[in-house]
N, C-alpha and C positions, 0 to 999 in steps of 0.2 A: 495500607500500602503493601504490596506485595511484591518483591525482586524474584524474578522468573529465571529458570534455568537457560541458558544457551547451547546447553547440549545435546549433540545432534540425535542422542537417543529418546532425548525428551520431545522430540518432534514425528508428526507423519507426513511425510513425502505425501503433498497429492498432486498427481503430475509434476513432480520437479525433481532435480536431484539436491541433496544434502552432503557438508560436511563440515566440521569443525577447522578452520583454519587463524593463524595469526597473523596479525597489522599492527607493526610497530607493536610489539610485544604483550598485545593486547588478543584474547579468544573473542571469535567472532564465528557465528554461523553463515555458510556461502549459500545458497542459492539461485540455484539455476533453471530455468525450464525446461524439461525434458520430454514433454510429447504436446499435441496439438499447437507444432512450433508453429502454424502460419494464422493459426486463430487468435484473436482478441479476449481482452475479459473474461476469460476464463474461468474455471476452480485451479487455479493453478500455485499452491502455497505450502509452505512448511508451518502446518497446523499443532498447535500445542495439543500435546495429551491431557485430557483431564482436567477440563475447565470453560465453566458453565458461565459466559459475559452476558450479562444485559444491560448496565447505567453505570457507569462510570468514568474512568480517564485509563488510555493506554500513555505508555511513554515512549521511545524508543529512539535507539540512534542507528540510521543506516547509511550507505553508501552504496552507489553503483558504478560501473563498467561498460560498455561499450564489449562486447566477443566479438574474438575476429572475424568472426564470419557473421558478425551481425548483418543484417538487410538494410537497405537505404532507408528504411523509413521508422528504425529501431530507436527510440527516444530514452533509452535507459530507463524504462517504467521500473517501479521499486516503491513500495508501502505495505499497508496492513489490509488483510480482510477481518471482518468481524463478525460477532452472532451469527459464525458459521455454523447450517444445518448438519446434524450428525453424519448424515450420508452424505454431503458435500454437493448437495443439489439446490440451495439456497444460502447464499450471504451479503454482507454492504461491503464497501472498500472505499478507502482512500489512495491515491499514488500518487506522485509527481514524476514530468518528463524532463529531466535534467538538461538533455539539447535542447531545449525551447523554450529554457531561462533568458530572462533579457539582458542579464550577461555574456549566455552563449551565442545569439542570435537579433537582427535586427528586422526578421522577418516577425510583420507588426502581427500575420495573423497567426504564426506559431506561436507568438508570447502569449494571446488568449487562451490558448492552451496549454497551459504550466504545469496543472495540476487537475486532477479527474476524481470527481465520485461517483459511483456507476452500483446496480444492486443487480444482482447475478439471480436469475438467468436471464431474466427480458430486458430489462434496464441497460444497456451496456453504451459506452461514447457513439459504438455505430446509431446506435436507437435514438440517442438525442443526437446528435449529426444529421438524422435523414428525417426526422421531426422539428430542425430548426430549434432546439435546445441547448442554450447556452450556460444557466441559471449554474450546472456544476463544475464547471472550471472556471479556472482564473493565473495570474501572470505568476511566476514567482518567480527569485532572484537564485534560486541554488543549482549550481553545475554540478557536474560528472565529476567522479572520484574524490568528493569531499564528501567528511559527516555532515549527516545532515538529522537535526533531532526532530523529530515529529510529537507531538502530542493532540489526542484526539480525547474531546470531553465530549461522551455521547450521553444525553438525557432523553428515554420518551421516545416522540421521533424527531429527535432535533440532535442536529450536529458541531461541533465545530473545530476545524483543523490548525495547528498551531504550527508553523516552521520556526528552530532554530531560537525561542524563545520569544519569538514579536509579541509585542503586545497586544495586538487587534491578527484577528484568526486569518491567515490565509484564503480559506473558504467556510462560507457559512451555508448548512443545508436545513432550510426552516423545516421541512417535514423527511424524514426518511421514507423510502419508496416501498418500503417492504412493512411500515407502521409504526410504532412504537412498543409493542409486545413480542418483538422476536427478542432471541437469546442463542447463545451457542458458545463455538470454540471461535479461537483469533488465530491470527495466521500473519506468516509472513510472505505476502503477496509480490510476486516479477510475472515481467511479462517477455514479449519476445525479443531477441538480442539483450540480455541482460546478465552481466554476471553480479550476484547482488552479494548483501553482505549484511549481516544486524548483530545490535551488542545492546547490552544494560536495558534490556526490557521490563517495565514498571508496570503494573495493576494497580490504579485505585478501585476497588469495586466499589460501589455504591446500592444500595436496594432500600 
């Protein structure tokens, strides 16, 4: 097990901006998007320096925001990318849409969309949306402006996404889109109208 820096020097801005801020007295790294504001699924993350993931468990605790000038159809996206490619031209991800928790809303076909796994470049929510692809999202119960803890146990190409410690995974991905032989950097993945926010990031690696 490995406890990871949260310092924003220990990170690389890709497309987004960085800073070190505090939350109730606690350091947190903010993240925000800073260019291809009106595109989806992005490379858009605060990438660790200097560490090579293939199998293992990430941990992590984040939170999202609403900016004020977020756009009508801004869902506070906020998660991890992973075995991200060095040049930042291939990786997997997980996020959740914090408005479209069945907390926050009773629109039944928002709550099918809780949460998204998507593999950058081709793979992205548009791609399963306009292929009738359901298989990676699913409902979840966590809103806006709360921690919220994620853990991701990636074996092989098999997934599984954990919210806030449940016991049975949020979403389960039987095969990953990109195989089971990629490897790379991890990241801390937003998307558009989002001000994000992450703390106490864990590595298990496994090999």
């Amino acid at each position: 097990m490995t406890d990871l820096s949260i310092k924003s020097e220990d990170y690389i801005a890709v497309h987004v901006d960085i800073e070190n801020v505090s939350i109730s007295g606690e350091e947190t790294l903010r993240v925000v998007k800073s260019e291809k504001i009106y595109e989806y699924d992005e490379n858009t993350y605060a990438k660790y320096k200097e560490i090579d993931f293939k199998d293992g468990i990430i941990e992590v605790d984040m939170r999202s925001r609403l900016l004020a000038d977020a756009p009508d159809f801004a869902r506070g996206f906020i998660g991890i990318a992973f075995r991200i490619a060095e040049d930042d031209t291939c990786f997997e991800s997980f996020y959740v849409r914090p408005t479209n928790s069945v907390n926050a809303t009773d629109d039944m076909i928002r709550q099918s969309h809780g949460c998204q796994y998507f593999a950058y470049p081709k793979y992205t929510f548009a791609y399963f949306r306009d292929h009738g692809i359901t298989e990676y999202e699913a409902p979840i119960h966590n809103e806006l402006d709360q921690w919220i803890h994620l853990k991701a146990v990636i074996e092989n190409d098999h997934a599984k996404f954990y919210l806030n410690n449940e016991k049975e995974p949020t979403l389960t991905v039987e095969k990953l889109l990109h195989g089971g032989d990629g490897h790379g950097g991890i990241g801390f993945f937003v998307d558009i109208g989002t001000e994000a926010f992450f703390k106490n990031l864990v590595i298990h690696h496994s090999f």
